[in-house]
C-alpha positions, 0 to 999 in steps of 0.5 A: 500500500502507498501513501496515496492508498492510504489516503484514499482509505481516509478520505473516505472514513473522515469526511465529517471530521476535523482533518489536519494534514501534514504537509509536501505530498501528504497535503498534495495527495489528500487534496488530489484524492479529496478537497474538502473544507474539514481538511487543514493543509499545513503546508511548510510546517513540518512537524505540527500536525499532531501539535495542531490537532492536539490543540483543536482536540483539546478545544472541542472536548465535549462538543459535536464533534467527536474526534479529530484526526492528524495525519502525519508521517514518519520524518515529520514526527520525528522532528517533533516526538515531543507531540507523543508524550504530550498527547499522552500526558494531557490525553486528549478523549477526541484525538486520533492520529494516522501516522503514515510511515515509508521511513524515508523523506519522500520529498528529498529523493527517498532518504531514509528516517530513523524509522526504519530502526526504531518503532515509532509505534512503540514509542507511542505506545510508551507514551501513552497512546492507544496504538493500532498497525495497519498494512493494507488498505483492509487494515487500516479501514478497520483499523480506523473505525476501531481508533475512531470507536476508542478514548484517545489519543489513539494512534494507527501505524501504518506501513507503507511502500515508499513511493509518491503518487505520479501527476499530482498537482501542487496545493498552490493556495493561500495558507491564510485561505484554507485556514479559515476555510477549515475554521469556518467549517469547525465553527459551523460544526460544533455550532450545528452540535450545540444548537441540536444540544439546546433543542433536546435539553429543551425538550426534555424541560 
């Protein structure tokens, strides 16, 4: 299974919850397979999407919106592991991340990561993560659907072919635009939550 697999898989289990997407291909691809306004693209900010969605986790703790995804890879996590004990220290309930692992940098010529020694699942997990493997696309669809079931943080491990899908076209939009598109989308969100709240508490007066 490639990135690009996986992704497909993601899309379709994700299309009404919080996205945040790490950047270079990961966001390229993802936008190719789906763009949609839940889906926050971080592009050149290596190392941040789990930090991202932690925070966005944190603040929607208790509303609609029952989780929120990171979908990151091997090199971006390990320029911030902190983000592991962190998310195992503060627990966020909502919080899932997919962690997309080639164990190389796919954007500068397939160099290896340190992942290709060290469990970065492992590593999850002794920090405090609930952690899921997948291989294929099977895997990880179920994988998923159990993480999305669970208390987070969970964090699915996925293994992947090295290999960047061909033709995809470069996410030439404004920053600035698609986080506020992304805001817009969550504010409505748990908004829409809290209104359908209101109404059955009312009713049960």
């Amino acid at each position: 299974m490639y990135r690009i697999d996986a992704l497909r898989v993601l899309a379709d289990l994700t299309e009404d919850l919080p996205v945040v997407v790490t950047c270079a291909a990961s966001s390229r691809e993802l936008a190719a397979v789906a763009d949609r306004p839940n889906h926050l693209y971080l592009l050149d900010s290596m190392g941040l999407a789990v930090s991202v969605a932690t925070g966005i986790a944190l603040s929607l703790t208790d509303t609609a919106v029952p989780k929120v995804v990171a979908i990151e890879g091997d090199g971006s996590l390990l320029m911030n592991p902190n983000v592991l004990p962190t998310g195992g220290f503060l627990r966020p309930p909502n919080l899932v991340t997919v962690l997309l692992d080639n164990a190389v940098y796919g954007a500068t010529a397939n160099l290896p990561t340190y992942a290709d020694t060290v469990d970065l699942g492992v590593l999850a997990e002794a920090s405090g993560w609930t952690v899921h493997t997948a291989s294929d696309e099977l895997e990880l669809r179920a994988a998923v659907l159990t993480a999305l079931d669970q208390t987070g943080p969970v964090l699915v491990h996925v293994h992947l072919e090295v290999g960047n899908a061909a033709d995809i076209p470069k996410l030439l939009v404004n920053p600035v635009v698609l986080g506020r598109r992304f805001q817009d989308w969550v504010t409505a969100r748990a908004a829409a939550g809290q209104e359908v709240v209101a109404t059955v508490e009312e009713a049960l007066r």
